[in-house]
TILUMTI-64998 format. One record per residue (C-alpha): residue in three letters; y, z, x. Coordinates in steps of 0.001 Angstrom, whole numbers, padded with zeros to 6 digits, always signed. Last residue first. Layout:
ALAYZX...
This chain:
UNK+098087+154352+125242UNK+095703+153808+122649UNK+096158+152630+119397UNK+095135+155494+116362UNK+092552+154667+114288UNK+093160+154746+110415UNK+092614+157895+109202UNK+089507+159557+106859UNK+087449+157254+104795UNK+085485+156260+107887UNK+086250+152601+107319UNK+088691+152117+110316UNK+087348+155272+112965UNK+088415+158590+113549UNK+089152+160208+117361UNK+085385+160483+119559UNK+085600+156917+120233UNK+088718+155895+121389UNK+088990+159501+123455UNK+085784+158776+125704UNK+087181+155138+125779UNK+090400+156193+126952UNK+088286+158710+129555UNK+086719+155819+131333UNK+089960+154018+131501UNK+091387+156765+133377UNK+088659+157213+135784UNK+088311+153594+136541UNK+092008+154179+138031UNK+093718+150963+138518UNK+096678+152779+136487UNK+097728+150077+133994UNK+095529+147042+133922UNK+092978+149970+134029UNK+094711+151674+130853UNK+094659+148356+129211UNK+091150+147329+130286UNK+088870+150585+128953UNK+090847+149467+125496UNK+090189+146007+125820UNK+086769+146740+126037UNK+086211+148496+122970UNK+088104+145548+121070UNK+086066+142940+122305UNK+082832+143658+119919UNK+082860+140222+118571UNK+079001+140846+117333UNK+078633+136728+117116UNK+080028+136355+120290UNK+076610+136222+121887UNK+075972+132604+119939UNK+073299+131644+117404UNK+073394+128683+115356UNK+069494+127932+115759UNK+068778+131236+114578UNK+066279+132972+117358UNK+068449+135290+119264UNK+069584+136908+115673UNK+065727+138402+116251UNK+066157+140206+119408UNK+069191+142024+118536UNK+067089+144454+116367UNK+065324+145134+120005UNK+068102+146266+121815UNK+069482+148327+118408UNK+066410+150044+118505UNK+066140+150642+122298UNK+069740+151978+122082UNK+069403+154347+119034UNK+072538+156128+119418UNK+070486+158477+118039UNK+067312+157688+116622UNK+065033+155265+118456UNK+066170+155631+122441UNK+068603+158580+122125UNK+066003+160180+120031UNK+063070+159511+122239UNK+064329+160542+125475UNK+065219+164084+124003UNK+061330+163740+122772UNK+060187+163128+126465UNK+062606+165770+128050UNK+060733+168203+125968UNK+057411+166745+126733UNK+057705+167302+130483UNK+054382+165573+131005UNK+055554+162341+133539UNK+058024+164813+135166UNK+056542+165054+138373UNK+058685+163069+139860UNK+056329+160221+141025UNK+054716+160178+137835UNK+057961+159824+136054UNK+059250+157126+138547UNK+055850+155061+137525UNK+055871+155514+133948UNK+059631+154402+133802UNK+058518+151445+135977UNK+055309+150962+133528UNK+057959+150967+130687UNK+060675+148605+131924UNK+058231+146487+133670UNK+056225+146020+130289UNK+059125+145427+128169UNK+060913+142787+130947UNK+058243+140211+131481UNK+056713+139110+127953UNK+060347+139559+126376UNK+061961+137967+129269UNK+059139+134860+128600UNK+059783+134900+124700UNK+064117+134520+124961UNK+063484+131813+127645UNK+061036+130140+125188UNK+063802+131145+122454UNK+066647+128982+125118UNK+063654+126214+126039UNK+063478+125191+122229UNK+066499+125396+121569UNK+067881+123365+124133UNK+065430+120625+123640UNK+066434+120565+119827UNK+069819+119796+120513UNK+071985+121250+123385UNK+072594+119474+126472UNK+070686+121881+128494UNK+073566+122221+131251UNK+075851+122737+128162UNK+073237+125155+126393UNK+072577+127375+129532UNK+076080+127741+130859UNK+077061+128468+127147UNK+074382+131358+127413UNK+074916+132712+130693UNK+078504+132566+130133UNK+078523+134845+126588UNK+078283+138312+127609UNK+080907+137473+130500UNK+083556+140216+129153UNK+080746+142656+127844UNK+079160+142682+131465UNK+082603+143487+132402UNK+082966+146035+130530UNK+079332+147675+131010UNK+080015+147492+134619UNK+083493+149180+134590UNK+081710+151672+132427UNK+079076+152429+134740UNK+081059+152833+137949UNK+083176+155378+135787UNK+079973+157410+134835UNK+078937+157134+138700UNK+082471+158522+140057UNK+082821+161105+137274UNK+079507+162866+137859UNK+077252+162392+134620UNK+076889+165201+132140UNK+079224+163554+129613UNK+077752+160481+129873UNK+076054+160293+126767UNK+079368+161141+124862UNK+080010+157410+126126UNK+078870+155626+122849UNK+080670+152750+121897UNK+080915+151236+125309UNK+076963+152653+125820UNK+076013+150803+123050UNK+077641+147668+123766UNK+076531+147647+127534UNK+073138+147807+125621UNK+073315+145278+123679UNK+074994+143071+126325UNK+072336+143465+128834UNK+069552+142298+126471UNK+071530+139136+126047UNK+072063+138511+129668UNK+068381+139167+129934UNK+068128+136096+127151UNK+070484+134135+129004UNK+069106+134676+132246UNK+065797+133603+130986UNK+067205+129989+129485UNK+069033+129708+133464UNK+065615+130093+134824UNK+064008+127302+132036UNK+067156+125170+132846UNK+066594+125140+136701UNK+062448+124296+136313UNK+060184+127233+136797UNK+057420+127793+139305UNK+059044+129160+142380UNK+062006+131229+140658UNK+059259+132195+138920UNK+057258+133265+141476UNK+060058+135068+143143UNK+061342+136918+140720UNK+057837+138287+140321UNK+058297+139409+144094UNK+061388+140437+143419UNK+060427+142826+140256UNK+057751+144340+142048UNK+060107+145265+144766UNK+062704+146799+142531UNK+060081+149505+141741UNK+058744+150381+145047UNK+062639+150442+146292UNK+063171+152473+143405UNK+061265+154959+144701UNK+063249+157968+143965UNK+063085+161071+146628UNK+066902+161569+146666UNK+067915+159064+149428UNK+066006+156375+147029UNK+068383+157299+144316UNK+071290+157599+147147UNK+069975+153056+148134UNK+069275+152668+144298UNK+073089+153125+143921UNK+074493+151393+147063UNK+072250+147993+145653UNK+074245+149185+142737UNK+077682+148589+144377UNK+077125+145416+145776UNK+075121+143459+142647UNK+077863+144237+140348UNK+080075+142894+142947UNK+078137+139505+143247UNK+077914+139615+139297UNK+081875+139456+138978UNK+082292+136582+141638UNK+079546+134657+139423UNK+080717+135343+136349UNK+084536+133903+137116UNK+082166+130602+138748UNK+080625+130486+135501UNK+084024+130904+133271UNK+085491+128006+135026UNK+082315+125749+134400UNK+082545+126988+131181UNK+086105+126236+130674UNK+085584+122282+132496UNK+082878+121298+129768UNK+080216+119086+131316UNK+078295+121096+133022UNK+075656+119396+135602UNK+077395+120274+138766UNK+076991+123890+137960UNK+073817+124340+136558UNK+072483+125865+140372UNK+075630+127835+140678UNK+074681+129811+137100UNK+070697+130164+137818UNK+071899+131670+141449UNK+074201+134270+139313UNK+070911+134535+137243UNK+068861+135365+140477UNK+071927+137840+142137UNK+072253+139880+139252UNK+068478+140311+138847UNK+068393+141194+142880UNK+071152+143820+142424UNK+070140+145141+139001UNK+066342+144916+138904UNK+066290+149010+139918UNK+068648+149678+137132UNK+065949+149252+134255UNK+063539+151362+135186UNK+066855+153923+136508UNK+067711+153865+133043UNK+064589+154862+131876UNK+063795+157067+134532UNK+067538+159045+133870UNK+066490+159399+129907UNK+062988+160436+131091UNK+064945+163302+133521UNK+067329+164634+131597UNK+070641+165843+133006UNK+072021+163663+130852UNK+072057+160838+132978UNK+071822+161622+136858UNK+068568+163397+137448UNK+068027+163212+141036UNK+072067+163117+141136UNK+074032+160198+141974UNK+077482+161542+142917UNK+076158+164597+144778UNK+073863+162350+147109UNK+076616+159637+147899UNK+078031+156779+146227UNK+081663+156039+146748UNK+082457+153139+143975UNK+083970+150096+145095UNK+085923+147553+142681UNK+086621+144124+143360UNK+087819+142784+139714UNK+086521+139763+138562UNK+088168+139158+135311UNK+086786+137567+132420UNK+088209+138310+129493UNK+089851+135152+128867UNK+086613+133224+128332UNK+085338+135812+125209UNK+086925+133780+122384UNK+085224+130418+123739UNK+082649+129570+120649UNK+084797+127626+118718UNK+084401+124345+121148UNK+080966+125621+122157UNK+079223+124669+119150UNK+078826+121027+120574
């Protein structure tokens, strides 16, 4: 099996049991950017965040007792303790969006009820090939926002440092849903051809919730023909950072048969946001270290080699 080289990311996974203190000031109507189609579209995707963390960590215990390789195993049951905390403090998230005239309840509903059905229909290994690919999806964008926190600037402290410890550690386990998948699978041809089935099926289901949920919360706010919000929307989605592009160029490295998340070994961001944690235990602090990694000059920029952080 691949797996033997493919471990790199296995130390990095630490559950840390974090709380952030949510209220209405810390999780503003329009809490990213100040914008409100940028905040819909993260809040389309946010609503699935408790009860998606809890279905693939449910996928993960259900392979368990079929892997075969004791450092995945260990590295599932790390993931599972982190995604049960993920799933905590945004559940307290949608909970002040909903305070603030949000219906992400409407919006998280639809996704639990299709959650449901497949959960319902589909075999263990076909759920644990869909966590994969949304664990996928996930890591694309935790890796933009890692490399791009500028986008945060306008976002209170508490819920921009909530963020970042989530994109971290969703960084730090990008790989367990996947190697959980293949081992349980057995790898071969079987494997691959459930993992881009998986790949196919989040396609199918996540695009059109993620846009008719965005369509939804706009309608509900109002917002659905502010056209200047709509166009800042568009650049940070296709332009600049480009998230939605880059989520959607990662898409097709999915499909090679050799494929594996650590591909893009994008560790290095992380372990930045983790050495000033590992030294203060302020999320704050390691929020800011990142701000500073990335706005300071870069290897290859033709300028200065990048300074270590503290």
């Amino acid at each position: 099996m691949a797996l033997a080289s493919r471990k790199i990311g296995y130390d990095e996974v630490v559950t840390r049991d974090i709380h952030f203190p949510m209220n209405r000031e810390t999780v503003a109507r329009h809490w990213f950017n100040k914008d409100p189609w940028c905040t819909h579209w993260m809040n389309a995707i946010l609503a699935a965040v408790p009860d998606g963390e809890r279905w693939v960590m449910n996928s993960a215990r259900r392979q368990l007792d079929k892997l075969r390789d004791p450092e995945v195993r260990k590295a599932a049951l790390e993931f599972i303790r982190q995604e049960r905390i993920h799933a905590r403090e945004h559940d307290e998230m949608n909970a002040i969006c909903v305070q603030q005239g949000v219906p992400i309840d409407k919006v998280e509903g639809i996704f639990k009820h299709i959650r449901k059905e497949l959960q319902h229909r589909l075999s263990d290994d076909m759920q644990s090939s869909i966590a994969a690919a949304f664990e996928h999806f996930t890591a694309i964008i935790s890796a933009v926002m890692l490399e791009h926190p500028e986008l945060f600037d306008e976002t209170h402290p508490e819920l921009r440092a909530m963020l970042y410890w989530h994109f971290v550690e969703e960084t730090e386990h990008k790989s367990v849903s996947f190697d959980v998948f293949v081992d349980a699978s057995g790898g071969g041809l079987r494997s691959y051809r459930l993992r881009t089935s998986g790949m196919l099926l989040a396609i199918a289901l996540g695009f059109p919730l993620m846009l008719g949920n965005q369509a939804f919360l706009l309608y509900k706010d109002k917002q659905i023909l502010n056209l200047r919000s709509a166009a800042s929307m568009t650049r940070i989605l296709f332009l600049k950072p480009g998230i939605l592009s880059k989520v959607l160029a990662g898409i097709f490295p999915y499909f090679s048969p050799t494929f594996h998340p650590w591909d893009d070994d994008n560790r290095e961001i992380i372990k930045v946001w983790k050495r000033v944690y590992e030294k203060t235990g302020d999320t704050h602090k390691a929020f800011e270290a990142v701000r500073k990694h990335q706005s300071g000059p870069r290897i290859g920029d033709g300028l200065h080699p990048v300074a270590q952080p503290a």
